[in-house]
N, C-alpha and C positions, 0 to 999 in steps of 0.2 A: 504493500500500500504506500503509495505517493506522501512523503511529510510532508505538508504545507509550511510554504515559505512567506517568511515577515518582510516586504520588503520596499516598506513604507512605513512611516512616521508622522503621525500629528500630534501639534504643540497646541495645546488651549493656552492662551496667554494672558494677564489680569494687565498689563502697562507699566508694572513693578518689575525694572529690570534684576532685582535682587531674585524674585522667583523665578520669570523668566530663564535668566541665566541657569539657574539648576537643571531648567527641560533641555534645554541645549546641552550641557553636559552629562545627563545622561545618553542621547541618541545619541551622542559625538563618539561616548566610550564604545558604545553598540555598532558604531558603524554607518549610522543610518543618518548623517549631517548632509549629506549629500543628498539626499532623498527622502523630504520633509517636508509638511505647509504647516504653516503657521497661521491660528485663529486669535482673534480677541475679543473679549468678553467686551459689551459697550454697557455703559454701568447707565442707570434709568438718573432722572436729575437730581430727585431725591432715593438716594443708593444708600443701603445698608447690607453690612454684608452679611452671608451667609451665619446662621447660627448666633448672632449676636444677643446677649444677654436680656431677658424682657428687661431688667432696669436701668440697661445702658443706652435702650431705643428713645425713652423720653429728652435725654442728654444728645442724642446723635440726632433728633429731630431738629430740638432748637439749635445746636451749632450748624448742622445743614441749610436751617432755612434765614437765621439771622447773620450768622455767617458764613455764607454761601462761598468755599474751593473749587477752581478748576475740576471739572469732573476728569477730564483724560491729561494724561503728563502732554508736556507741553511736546513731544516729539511724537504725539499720534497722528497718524499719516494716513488719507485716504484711500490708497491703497493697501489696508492690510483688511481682510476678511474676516466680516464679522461671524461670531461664534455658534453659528444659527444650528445646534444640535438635531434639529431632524434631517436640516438640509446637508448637515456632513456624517450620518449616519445612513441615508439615501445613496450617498455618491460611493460610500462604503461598500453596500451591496450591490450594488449594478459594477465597481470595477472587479466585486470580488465575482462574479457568477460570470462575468467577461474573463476572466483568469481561469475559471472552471474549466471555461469553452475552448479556449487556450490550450489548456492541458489535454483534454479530451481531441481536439483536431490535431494536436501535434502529435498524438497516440497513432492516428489512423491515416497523418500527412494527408488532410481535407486540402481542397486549395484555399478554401477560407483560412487556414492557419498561418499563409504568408502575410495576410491581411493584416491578422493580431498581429504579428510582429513587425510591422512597415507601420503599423499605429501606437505600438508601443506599451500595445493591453497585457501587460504584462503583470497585473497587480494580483496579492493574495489577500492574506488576512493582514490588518493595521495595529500598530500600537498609535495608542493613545496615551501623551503624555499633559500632564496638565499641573500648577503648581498654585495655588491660593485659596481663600475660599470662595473666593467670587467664579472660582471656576470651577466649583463642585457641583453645580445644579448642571451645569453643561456637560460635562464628562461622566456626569451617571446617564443622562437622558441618551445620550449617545452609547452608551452602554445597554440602554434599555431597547433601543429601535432596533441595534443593528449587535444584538449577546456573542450570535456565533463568527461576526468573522472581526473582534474586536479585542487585545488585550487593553486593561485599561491603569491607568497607572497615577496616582495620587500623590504629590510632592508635598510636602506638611503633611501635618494631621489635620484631617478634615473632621473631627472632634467626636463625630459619631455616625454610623451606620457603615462602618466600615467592609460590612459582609456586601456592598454594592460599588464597591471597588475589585479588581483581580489583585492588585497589589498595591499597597500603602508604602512609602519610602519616608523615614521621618527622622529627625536629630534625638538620641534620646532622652536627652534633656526636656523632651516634651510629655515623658512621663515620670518627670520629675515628681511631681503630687503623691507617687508609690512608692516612691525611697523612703525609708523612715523616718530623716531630715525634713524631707517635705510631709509629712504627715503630721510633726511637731510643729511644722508653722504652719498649718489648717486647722482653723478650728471645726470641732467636729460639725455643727450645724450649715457651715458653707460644704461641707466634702462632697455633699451631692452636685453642687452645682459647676464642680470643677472639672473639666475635662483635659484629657480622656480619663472615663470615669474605672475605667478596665483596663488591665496587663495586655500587653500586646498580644496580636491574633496570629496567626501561621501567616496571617497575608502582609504580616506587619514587617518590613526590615528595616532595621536600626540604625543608623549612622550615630559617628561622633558629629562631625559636623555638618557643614552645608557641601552638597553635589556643586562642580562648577567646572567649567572648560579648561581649568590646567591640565595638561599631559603633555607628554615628552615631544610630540613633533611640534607641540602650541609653542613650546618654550626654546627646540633650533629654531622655529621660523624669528620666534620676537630676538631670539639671541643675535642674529644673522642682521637682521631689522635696525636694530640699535646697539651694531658693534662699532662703528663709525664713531658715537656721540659719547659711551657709556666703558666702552674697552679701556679708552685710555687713563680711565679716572685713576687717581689714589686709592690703593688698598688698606685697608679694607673699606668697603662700601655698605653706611647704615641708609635703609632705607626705612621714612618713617610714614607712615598711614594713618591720616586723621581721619574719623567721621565725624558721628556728631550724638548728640546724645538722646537717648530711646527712655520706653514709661520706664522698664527698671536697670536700669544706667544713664542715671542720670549728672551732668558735668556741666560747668561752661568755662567763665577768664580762670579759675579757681585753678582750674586742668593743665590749662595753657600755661599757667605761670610753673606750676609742678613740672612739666612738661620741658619748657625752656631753659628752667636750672637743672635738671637733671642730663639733655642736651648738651650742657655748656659743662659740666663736669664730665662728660664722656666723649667731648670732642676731640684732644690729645691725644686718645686712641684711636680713632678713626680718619680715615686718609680723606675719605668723603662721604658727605650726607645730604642725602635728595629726599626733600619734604610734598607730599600731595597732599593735597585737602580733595574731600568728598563732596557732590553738591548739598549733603545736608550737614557740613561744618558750618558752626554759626560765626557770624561775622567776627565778634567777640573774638572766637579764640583764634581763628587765621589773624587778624590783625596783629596779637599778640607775637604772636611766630616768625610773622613777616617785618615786624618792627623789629623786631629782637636780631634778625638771621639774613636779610637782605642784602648786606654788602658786606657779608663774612665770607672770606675765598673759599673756604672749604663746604661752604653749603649753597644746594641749588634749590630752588622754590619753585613749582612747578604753578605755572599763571593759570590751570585750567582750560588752554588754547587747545586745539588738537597740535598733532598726535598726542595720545596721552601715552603715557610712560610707562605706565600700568606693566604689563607685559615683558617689557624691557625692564622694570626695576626687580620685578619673581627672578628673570633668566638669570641677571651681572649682580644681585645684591649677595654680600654677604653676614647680614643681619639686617631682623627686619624689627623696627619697633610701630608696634598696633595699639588702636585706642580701643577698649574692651565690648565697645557698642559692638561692634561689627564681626558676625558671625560667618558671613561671607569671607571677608579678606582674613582672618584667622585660618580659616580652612583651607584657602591657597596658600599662604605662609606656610601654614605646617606639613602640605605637601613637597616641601623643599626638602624638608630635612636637616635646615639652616637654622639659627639661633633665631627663634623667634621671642622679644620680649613684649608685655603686654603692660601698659597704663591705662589707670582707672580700674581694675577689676576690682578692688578693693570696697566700690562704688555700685557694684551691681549686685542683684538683688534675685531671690527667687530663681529660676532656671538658667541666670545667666547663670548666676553664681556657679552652680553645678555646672553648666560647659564650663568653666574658668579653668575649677576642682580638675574635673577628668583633664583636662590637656595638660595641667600640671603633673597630676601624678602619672601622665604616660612620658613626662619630660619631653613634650614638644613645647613648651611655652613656662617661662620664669616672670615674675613682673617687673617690671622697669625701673630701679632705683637711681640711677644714676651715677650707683661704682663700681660697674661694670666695664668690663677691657675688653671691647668689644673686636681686637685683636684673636684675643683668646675666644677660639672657636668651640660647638660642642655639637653633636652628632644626636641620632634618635632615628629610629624607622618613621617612616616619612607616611603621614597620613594619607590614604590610599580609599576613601571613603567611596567615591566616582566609581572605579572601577571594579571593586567590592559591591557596589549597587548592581551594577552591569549585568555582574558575573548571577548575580541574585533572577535579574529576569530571563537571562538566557536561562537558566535552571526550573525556573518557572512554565516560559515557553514549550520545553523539552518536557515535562509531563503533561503537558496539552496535546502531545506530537506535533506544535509544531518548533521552526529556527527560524533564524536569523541567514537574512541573503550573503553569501560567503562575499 
């Protein structure tokens, strides 16, 4: 019997390139970047998201209607296709029963089988990949239209009904509330209303951190990219990653100033240090940094312009200091394998807290005091979270009989 083959990709997308980026780095590990569309959720004027607290609707009503946000990031673009689950669970079926017809005329060498292939009907079953909760109503209903030629795939915890997902992929910090740490800071009367309210499920796989498109040939091509600008610097290279600060990590000039004397004590050991701010760093503390560090020869300040550096600073750095908000760029950091140190953690609360904990005692990540010899290098198996995902769905796939297009 013929295994059917996966060999297509779609990305439900919410316009948060932080979740975003995760769907892309798993199909990237999978293979399947090359061969993927991508949908967006378009959020209604007054949007609340998925599962939100009844008593947090009254609060999200008046700040929506009194003080009315941009509903779409400012880089949403007309051409990207809305999320419209019956209509990309329709197209699902009609490519998948054209791929049937496919197989069957190539069996018997119909003339019609030259047709499929001069057209390109080449398609089987799809995964579905999807990351928010704004994009949990979409990626079940597209699971419900089109169950058999669809695997479907849930980036976060989508908090409950998890048995209408194929597979959950989540940080597990997200069931932090089950630790016994976290049960001492719940009190008992709120535990119901905490999610996830249950231990994880067979569909459930874990990560330390967040999925995201570092791997080895991302990091020759950026190496190759920015050896020209980045090769020739002073050894050792710290590179430092601001964001900005989240409900439980919370920081502003307080940070920056920490931030700056601890920089200025650890400059001596470092040949150079290239600073980026995030678009949600707050004025406050760039200003800080940039006043402090602007016409010091050993430091570069990155103005936000394109190219961003991003890429180029994972490949050439070696040490990287992170502000604890940010669970993304932790998670490319510590895929290095590089010194990674963290400011602020000290500061965050509740499930950061716990991501903090775990990357410290796997020794990817120390926190940032400022006397440290950033000369003095130190080693750790390199988080491998992406690929660890990957490997989870091809395994997945493979008890459904079907794979992945080689």
């Amino acid at each position: 019997m013929h295994r059917t083959t996966v060999r297509r990709a779609i990305i439900i997308g919410n316009g948060f390139a932080g979740a975003e980026n995760q769907c892309y780095g798993l199909i990237r590990a999978l293979g399947l970047s090359h061969h993927h569309s991508f949908y967006r959720v378009r959020r209604p004027k007054l949007w609340l998201p998925v599962s939100t607290p009844k008593t947090l609707l009254l609060h999200r009503f008046k700040k929506q209607v009194f003080h009315p946000q941009p509903i779409l990031p400012a880089d949403q673009s007309d051409d990207i296709l809305e999320a419209d689950a019956q209509a990309i669970a329709t197209d699902i079926r009609e490519t998948f029963h054209k791929y049937a017809l496919f197989l069957f005329n190539s069996c018997y060498l119909d003339p019609s089988f030259f047709m499929f292939v001069s057209f390109g009907f080449r398609d089987g079953p799809v995964l579905v990949v999807a990351s928010g909760r704004d994009t949990i109503s979409v990626a079940t209903s597209i699971k419900r239209f089109a169950p058999d030629h669809v695997f479907t795939i849930q980036i976060q915890h989508p908090r409950s009904h998890l048995s209408r997902f194929d597979m959950v992929i989540t940080p597990q910090h997200d069931y932090y509330p089950h630790t016994l740490e976290g049960k001492k800071q719940t009190p008992w009367f709120l535990r119901g209303w905490i999610t996830p309210r249950q231990p994880p499920r067979k569909n459930v796989v874990l990560t330390l951190g967040a999925l995201h498109q570092v791997d080895s040939d991302a990091l020759q091509c950026a190496a190759s990219a920015w050896h020209d600008e980045l090769a020739s610097l002073c050894k050792p290279l710290l590179v430092v990653n601001i964001g900005g600060p989240i409900r439980h990590c919370k920081y502003g000039a307080d940070l920056a100033r920490q931030l700056t004397a601890s920089l200025m004590n650890v400059l001596p050991t470092c040949g150079s240090i290239r600073i980026s701010f995030s678009r949600r760093t707050p004025k406050q503390v760039s200003d800080i940094l940039v006043k402090e560090f602007h016409n010091h020869p050993k430091v570069y300040i990155w103005d936000g312009q394109d190219p961003n550096p991003h890429m180029g600073h994972l490949a050439w750095a070696d040490a990287f200091v992170i502000t604890a908000d940010s669970v993304s760029m932790l998670s490319e950091a510590c895929s290095m394998g590089k010194p990674v140190y963290v400011i602020g953690a000290e500061r965050c609360t509740w499930k950061f807290a716990y991501f903090h904990k775990c990357l410290q005692e796997r020794g990817m990540a120390r926190p940032f005091t400022g006397d440290e010899n950033i000369a003095k290098s130190w080693t750790y198996p390199p988080l491998q979270d992406t690929a660890e995902a990957a490997e989870h769905v091809i395994q997945a796939l493979a008890k459904r009989g079907w794979n992945l297009q080689p």
